[in-house]
C-alpha positions as a Markdown table, in Angstrom:
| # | Residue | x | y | z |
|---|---|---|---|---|
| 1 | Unk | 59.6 | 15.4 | 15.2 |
| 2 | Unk | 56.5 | 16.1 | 16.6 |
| 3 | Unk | 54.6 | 15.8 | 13.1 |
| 4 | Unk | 56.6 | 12.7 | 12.2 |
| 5 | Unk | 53.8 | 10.2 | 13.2 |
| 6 | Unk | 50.5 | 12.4 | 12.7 |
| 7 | Unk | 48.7 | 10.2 | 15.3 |
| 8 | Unk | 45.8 | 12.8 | 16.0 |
| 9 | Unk | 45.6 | 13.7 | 11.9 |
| 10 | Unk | 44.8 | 9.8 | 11.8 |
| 11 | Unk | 42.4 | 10.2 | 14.9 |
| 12 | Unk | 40.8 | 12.7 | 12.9 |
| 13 | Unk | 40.8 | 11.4 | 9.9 |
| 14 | Unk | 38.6 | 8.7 | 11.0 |
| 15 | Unk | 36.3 | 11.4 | 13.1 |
| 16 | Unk | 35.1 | 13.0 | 9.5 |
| 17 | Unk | 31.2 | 12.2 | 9.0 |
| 18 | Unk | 30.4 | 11.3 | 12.6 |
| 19 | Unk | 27.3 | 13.1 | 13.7 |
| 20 | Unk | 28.6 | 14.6 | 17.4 |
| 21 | Unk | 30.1 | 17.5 | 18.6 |
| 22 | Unk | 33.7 | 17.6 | 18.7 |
| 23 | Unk | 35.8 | 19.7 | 20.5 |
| 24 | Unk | 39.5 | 19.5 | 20.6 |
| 25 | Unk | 41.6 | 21.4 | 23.7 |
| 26 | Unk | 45.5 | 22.4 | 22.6 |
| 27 | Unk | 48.0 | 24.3 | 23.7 |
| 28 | Unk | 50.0 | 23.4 | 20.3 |
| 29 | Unk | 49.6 | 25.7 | 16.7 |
| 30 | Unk | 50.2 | 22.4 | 15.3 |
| 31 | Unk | 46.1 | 21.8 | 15.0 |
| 32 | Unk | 46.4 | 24.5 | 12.1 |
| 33 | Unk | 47.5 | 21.4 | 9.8 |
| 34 | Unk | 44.0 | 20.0 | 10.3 |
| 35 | Unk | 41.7 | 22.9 | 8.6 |
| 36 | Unk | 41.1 | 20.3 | 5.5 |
| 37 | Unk | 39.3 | 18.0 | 7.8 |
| 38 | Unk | 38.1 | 20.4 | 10.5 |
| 39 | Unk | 36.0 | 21.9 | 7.5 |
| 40 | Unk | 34.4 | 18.4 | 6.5 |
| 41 | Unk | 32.8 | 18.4 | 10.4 |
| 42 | Unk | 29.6 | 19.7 | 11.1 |
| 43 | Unk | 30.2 | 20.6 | 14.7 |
| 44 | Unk | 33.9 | 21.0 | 15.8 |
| 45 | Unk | 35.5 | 23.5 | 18.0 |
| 46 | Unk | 39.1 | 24.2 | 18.7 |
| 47 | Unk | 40.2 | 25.5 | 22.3 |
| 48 | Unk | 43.3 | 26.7 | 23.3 |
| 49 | Unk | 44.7 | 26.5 | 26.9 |
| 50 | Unk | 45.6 | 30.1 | 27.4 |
| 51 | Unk | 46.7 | 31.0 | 30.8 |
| 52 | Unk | 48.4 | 34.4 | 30.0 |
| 53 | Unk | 49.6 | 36.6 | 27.0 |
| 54 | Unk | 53.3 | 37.0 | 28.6 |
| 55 | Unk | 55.3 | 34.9 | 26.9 |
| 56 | Unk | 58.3 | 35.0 | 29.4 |
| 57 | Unk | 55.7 | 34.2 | 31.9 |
| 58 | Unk | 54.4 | 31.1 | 29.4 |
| 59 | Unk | 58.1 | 29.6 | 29.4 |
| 60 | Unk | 58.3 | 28.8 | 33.1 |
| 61 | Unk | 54.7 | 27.5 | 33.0 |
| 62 | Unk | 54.8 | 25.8 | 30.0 |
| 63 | Unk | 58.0 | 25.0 | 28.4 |
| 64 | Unk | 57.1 | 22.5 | 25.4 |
| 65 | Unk | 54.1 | 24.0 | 24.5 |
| 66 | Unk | 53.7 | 26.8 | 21.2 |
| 67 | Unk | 53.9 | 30.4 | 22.4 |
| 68 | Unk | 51.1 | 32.8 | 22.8 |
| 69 | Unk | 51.5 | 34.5 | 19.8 |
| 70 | Unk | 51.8 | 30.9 | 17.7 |
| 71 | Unk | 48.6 | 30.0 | 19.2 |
| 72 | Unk | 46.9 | 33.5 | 18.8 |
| 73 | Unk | 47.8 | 33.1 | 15.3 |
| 74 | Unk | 46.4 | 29.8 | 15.2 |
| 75 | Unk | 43.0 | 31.1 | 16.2 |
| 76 | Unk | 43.7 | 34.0 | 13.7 |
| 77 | Unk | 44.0 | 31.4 | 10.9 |
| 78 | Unk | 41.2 | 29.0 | 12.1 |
| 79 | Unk | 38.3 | 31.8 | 12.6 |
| 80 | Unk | 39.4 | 33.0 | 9.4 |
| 81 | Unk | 38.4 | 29.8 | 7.7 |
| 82 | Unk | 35.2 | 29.5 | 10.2 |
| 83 | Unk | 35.7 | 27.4 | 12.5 |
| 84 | Unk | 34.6 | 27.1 | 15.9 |
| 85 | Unk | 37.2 | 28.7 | 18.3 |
| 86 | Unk | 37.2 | 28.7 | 22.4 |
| 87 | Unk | 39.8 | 29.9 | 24.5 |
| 88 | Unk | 40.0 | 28.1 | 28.0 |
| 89 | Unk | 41.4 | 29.9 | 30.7 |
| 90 | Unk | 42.4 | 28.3 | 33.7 |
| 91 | Unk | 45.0 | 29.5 | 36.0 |
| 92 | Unk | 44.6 | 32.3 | 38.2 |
| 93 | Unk | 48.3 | 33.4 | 39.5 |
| 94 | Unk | 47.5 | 36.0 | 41.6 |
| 95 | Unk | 49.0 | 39.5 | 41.0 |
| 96 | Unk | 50.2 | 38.7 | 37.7 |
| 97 | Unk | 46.8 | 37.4 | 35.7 |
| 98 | Unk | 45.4 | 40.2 | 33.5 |
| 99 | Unk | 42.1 | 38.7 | 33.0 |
| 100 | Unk | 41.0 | 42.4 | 31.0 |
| 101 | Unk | 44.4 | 42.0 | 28.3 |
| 102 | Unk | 43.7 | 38.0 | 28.1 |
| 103 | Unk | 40.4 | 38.9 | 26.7 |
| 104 | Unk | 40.6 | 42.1 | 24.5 |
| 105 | Unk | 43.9 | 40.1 | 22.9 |
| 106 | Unk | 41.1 | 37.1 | 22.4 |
| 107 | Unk | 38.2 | 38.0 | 21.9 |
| 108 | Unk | 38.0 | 39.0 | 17.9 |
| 109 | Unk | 39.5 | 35.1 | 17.3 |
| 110 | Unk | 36.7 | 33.0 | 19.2 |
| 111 | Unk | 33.5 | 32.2 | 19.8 |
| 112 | Unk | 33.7 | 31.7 | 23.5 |
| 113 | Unk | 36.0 | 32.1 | 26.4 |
| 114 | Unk | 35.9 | 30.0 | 29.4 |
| 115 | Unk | 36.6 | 30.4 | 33.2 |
C-alpha cells in the first residue's frame, strides 16, 4: 500500500533540473525506488533518522517505520550508486544510546553524520 500512490516519486519527478540543493530526511528504505532520478540531480542528499542500531529497541520507538538493517541497506545501495548520504541522529536515551556502535555501523555508508 504504501507505494500504491507514489506521491513523493511525483514530487520528485518534478524536482529533476532545478538548480538547489536537495536533501530528503526518511526513516523509510522505500527512497531506494528513486535512484533513477536521485542520479539526474546535481546536489541531492539522502538522510536517514537513525536513533539506534537495536532493532527491538527501534519497534517501541518507531513502529511503522523500516528497520535498521532495511535502512542501513538502503544507504548501502544508495552510496553504492554515489549519492549523497547523511545519517541524522537525534535521540539520546540515556543508558541505552551507543553513540561509538551507531557510528562504526554508519560511517562506511555516508558522507556525514549529524548530532
Amino acid at each position: 500500500m504504501k507505494n500504491k500512490y507514489l506521491i513523493t516519486r511525483k514530487i520528485l519527478e518534478s524536482l529533476v533540473g532545478i538548480d538547489t540543493e536537495i536533501t530528503i530526511l526518511t526513516k523509510s528504505d522505500l527512497v531506494i525506488r528513486d535512484i533513477d532520478l536521485f542520479k539526474k540531480m546535481k546536489n541531492i542528499t539522502i538522510a536517514f533518522s537513525i536513533n539506534t542500531i537495536d532493532d527491538t529497541f527501534r519497534k517501541h520507538m518507531e513502529p511503522f517505520t523500516s528497520s535498521i538493517d532495511k535502512r542501513i541497506q538502503a544507504l548501502r545501495i544508495l552510496s553504492k550508486n554515489k549519492i549523497n548520504t547523511s545519517v541524522f541522529y537525534h535521540h539520546y536515551f540515556l543508558e541505552i544510546t551507543d553513540f561509538k556502535a551507531i557510528i562504526n555501523s554508519l560511517k562506511d555508508y555516508s558522507q556525514r553524520i549529524l548530532v
